[in-house]
Backbone as a chain_set.jsonl record, in Angstrom:
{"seq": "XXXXXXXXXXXXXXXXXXXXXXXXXXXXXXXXXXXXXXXXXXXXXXXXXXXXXXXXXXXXXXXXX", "coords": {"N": [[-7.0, 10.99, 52.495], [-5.335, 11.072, 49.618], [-5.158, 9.41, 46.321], [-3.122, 6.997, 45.063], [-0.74, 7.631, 43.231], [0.104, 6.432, 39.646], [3.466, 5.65, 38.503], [4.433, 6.95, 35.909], [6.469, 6.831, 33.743], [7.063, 4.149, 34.51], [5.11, 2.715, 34.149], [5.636, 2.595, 31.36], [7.619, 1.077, 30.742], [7.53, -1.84, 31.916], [5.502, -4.545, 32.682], [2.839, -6.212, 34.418], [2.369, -9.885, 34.871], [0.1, -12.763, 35.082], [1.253, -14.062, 37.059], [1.6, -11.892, 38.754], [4.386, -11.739, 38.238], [7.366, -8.87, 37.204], [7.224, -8.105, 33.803], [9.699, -7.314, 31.587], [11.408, -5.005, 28.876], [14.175, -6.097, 26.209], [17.578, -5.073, 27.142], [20.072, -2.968, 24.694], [19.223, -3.559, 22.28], [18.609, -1.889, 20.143], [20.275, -0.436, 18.428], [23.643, -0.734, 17.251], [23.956, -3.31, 16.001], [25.243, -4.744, 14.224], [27.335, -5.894, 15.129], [26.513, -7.639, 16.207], [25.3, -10.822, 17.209], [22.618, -12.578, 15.127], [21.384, -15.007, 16.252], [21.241, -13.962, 19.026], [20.381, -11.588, 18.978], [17.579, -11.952, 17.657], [16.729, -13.054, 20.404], [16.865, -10.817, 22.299], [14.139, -10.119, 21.28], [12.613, -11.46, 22.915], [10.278, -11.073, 26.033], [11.813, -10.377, 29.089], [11.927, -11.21, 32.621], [11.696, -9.406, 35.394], [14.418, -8.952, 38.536], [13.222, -10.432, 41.607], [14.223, -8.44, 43.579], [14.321, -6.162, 42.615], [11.731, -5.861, 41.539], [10.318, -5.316, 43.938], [9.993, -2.426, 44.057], [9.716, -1.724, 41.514], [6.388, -2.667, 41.302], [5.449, -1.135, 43.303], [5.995, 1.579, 41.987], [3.835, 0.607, 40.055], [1.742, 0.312, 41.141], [0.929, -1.922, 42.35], [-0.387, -4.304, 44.434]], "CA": [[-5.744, 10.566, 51.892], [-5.184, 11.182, 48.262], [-5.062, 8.262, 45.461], [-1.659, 7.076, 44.964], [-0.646, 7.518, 41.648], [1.432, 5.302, 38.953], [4.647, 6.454, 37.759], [4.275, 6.716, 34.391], [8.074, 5.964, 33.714], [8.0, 2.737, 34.807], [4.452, 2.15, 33.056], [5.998, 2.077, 30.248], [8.548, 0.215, 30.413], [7.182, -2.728, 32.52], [3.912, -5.038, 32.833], [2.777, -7.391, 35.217], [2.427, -11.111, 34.112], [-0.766, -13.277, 35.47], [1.318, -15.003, 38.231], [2.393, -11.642, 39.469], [5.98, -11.349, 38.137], [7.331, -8.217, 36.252], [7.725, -8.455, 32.18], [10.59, -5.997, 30.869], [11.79, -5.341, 27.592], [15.815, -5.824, 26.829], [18.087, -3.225, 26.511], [21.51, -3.392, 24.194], [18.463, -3.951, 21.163], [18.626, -1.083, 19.178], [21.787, 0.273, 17.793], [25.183, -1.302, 17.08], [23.331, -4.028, 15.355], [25.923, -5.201, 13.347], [28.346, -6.822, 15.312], [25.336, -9.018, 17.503], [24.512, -12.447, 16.479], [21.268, -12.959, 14.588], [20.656, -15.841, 17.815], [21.568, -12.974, 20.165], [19.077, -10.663, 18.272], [15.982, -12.93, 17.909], [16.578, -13.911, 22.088], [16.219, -9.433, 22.842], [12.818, -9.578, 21.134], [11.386, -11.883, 23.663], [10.552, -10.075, 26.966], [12.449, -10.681, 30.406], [11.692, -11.034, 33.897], [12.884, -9.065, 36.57], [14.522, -9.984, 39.129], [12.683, -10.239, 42.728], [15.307, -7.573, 44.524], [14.169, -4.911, 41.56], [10.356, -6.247, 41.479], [9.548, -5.023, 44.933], [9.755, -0.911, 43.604], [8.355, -1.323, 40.29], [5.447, -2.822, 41.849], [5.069, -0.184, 44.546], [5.697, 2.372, 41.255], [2.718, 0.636, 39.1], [0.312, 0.582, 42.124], [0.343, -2.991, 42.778], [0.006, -5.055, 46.145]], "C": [[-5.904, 10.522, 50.373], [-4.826, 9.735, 47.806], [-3.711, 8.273, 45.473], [-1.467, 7.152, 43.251], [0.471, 6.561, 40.649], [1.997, 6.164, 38.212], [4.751, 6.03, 36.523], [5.136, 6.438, 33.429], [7.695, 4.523, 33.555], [6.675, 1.731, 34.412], [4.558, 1.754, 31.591], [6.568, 1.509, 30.012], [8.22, -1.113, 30.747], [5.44, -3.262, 32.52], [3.916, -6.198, 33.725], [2.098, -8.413, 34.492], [0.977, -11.612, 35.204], [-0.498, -13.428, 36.758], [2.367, -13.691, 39.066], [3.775, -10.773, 39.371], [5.862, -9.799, 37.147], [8.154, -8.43, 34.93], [8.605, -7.531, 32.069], [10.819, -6.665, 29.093], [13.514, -5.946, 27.951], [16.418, -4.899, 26.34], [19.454, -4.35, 25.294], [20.451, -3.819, 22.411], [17.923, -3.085, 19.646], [19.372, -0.528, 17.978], [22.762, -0.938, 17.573], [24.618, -2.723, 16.742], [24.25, -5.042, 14.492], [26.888, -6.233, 13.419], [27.692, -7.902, 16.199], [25.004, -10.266, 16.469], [22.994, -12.148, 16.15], [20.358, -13.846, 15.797], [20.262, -14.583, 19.012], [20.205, -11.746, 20.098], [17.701, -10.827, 18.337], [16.086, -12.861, 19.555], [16.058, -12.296, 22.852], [14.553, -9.403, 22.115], [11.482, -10.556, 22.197], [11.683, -10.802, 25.222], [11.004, -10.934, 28.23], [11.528, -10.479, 31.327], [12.595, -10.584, 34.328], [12.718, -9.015, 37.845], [13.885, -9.177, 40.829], [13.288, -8.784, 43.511], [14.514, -5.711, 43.7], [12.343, -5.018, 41.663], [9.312, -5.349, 42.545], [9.273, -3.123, 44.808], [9.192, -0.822, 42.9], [7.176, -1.582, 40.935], [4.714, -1.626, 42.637], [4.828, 1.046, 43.267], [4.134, 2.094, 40.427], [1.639, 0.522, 40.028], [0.178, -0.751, 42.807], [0.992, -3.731, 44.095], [0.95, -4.236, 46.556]], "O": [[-6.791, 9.766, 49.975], [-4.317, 8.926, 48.582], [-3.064, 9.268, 45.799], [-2.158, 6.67, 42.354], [1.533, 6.111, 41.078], [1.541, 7.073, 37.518], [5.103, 4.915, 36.137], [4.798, 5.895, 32.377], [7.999, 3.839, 32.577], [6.767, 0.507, 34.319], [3.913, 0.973, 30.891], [6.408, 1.038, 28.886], [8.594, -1.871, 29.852], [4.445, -2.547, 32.392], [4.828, -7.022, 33.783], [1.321, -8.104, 33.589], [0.764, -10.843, 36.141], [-1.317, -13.175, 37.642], [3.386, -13.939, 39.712], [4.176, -9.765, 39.953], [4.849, -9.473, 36.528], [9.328, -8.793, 34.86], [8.17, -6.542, 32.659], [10.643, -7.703, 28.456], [14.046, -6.176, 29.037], [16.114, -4.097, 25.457], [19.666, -5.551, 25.131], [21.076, -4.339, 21.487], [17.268, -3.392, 18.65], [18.985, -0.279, 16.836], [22.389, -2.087, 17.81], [25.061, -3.477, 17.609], [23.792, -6.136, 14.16], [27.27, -7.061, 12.592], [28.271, -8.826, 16.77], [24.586, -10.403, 15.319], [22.282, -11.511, 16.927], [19.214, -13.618, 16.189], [19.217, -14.431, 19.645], [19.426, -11.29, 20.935], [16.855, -10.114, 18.878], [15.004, -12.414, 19.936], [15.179, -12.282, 23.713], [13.802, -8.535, 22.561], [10.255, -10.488, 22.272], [12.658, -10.109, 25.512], [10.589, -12.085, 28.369], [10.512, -9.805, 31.155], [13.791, -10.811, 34.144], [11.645, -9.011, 38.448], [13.982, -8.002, 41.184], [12.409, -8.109, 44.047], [14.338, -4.599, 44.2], [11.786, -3.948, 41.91], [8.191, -4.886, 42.34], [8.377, -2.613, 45.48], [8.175, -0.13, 42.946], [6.684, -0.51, 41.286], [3.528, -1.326, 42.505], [3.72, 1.583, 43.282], [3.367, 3.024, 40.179], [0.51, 0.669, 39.559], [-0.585, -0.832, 43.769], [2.119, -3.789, 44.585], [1.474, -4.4, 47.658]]}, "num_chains": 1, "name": "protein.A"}
């Protein structure tokens, strides 16, 4: 049986956290800049969790459990 391999997509975008969970970035953080709150702005540079329902593919994409 061949190695499974990680989708290299969804390596980049995602990381797993100590306890498990997956980290994302956020989207909506690039562009159109102008009309977003400064609060709203600072709150996309921290990274998200996502959510259990979505968790169980990435996982299976980055190799894990």
């Amino acid at each position: 049986m061949p190695k499974m391999k990680t989708h290299k997509g969804t390596a980049k975008r995602f990381r797993a956290t100590g306890g498990g969970k997956i980290r994302r970035g956020n989207a909506y953080s690039s562009h159109i800049l102008e009309k977003k709150s400064p609060k709203r702005k600072r709150a996309f540079r921290q990274p998200s969790l996502v959510s259990a329902a979505d968790a169980k593919v990435i996982k299976k994409n980055l190799g894990i459990g």
